[in-house]
N, C-alpha and C positions, 0 to 999 in steps of 0.2 A: 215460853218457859225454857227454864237451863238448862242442866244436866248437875247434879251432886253424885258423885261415888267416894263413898266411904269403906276405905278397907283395911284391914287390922286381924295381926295375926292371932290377938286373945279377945276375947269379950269385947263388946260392944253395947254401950247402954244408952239408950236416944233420952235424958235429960231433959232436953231443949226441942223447939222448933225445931226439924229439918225439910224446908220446904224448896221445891222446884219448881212450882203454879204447876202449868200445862207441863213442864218438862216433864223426867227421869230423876230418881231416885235410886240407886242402887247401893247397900250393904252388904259386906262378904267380909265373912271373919275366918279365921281357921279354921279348929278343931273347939272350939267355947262357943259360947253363946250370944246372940242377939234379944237384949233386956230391956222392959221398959220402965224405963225412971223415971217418967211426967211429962212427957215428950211425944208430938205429934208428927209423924211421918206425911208432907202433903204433897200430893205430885198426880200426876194423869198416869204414872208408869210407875211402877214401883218393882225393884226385884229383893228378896230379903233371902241372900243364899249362905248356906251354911257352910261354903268351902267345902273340906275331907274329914272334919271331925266328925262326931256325934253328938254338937251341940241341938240348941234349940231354938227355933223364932219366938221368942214370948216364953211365960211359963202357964199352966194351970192355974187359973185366977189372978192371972197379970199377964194378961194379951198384947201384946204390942200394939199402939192407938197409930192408924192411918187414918187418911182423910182424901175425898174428891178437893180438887182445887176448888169448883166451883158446883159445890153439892147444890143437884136439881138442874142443872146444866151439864156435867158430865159424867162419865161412867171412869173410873181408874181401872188399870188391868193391874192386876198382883201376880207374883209371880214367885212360886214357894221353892225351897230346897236346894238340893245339889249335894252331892255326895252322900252322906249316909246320915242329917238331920234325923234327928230323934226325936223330931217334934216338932209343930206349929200353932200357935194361937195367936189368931191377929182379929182385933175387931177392927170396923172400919166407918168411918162418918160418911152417906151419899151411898150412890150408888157401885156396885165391883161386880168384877168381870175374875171369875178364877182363872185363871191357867192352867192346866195338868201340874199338878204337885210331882216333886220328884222329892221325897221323903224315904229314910233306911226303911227296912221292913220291920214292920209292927210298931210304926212312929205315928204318935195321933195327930189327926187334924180338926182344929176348931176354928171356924169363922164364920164372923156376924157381918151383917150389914144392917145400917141404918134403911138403907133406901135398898132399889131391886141388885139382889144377889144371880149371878148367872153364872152358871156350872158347863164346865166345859165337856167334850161329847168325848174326850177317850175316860177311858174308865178310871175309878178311883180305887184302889186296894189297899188299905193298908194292914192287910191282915190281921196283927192283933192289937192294933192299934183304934182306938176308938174314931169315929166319924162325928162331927157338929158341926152341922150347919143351918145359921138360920140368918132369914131375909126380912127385911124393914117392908118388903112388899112381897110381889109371889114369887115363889121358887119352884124349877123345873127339873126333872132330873136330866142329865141330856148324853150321861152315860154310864155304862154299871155302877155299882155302887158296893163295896164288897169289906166285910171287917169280921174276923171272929169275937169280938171282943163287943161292941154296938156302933149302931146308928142312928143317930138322934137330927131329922130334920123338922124345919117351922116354918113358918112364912107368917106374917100379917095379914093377906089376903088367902090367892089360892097357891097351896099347895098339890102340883102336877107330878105324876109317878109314871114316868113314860119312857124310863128302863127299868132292866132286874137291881133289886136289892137283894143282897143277902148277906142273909148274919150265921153266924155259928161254922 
């Protein structure tokens, strides 16, 4: 696979295809947003950064669509934020691998996966920001877990609680 970087100093709306296979995919907009218009992000790497603005990855009830290259064969790592993101929602086809979110403070995180979601081991805070996360298969927790605002995880199989949560 290749490598795509797309980068763009206002909004960014993925349309179309943008596929990498096995490669990298990378988006970085300014201070606007990254939008999804009916368009499928597919790559083994993907990073969706929001520059210095206060934009958003995706909106509330319009997540930005990724995909494994080869769902059932591999896992994609995603890779959220940068600067002061006010926000993420990305659902994903296969299997993901989260990265530590770098999200502003009190910017919500939502993300699905089709197939096993795996949650990375430094902590997730988004203070007042809500937390979603849910998994096509089990999900673990694998480190804090932290929002005054809620915390809404799922899984399809098991669901494992093997750090703190806390809400309020």
């Amino acid at each position: 696979g290749g490598s795509v970087t797309i980068t763009n100093a206002g909004s960014v709306t993925v349309a179309q295809a943008v596929s990498a296979g096995a490669g990298t995919v990378t988006l970085t907009r300014g201070a606007w947003n990254i939008l999804n218009g009916g368009g499928t992000i597919t790559a083994d790497t993907i990073y969706l950064q929001s520059g210095t603005g206060a934009g958003t990855v995706g909106a509330a009830g319009t997540s930005i669509a990724t995909s494994t290259s080869n769902p059932g064969s591999t896992t994609t790592s995603l890779h959220l934020g940068g600067g002061n993101c006010a926000g993420a929602y990305v659902a994903h086809t296969g299997a993901l691998s989260l990265a530590a979110p770098s999200l502003g403070n009190g910017a919500p995180l939502s993300v699905s996966a089709t197939g096993l979601l795996g949650l990375p081991a430094a902590a997730i805070d988004e203070e007042a920001g809500a937390i979603d996360l849910s998994s096509g298969a089990s999900l673990t927790t694998n480190g804090t877990l932290a929002s005054t605002s809620s915390i809404t995880l799922s899984a399809a199989t098991t669901l494992t609680i093997s750090t703190d949560i806390t809400v309020g």
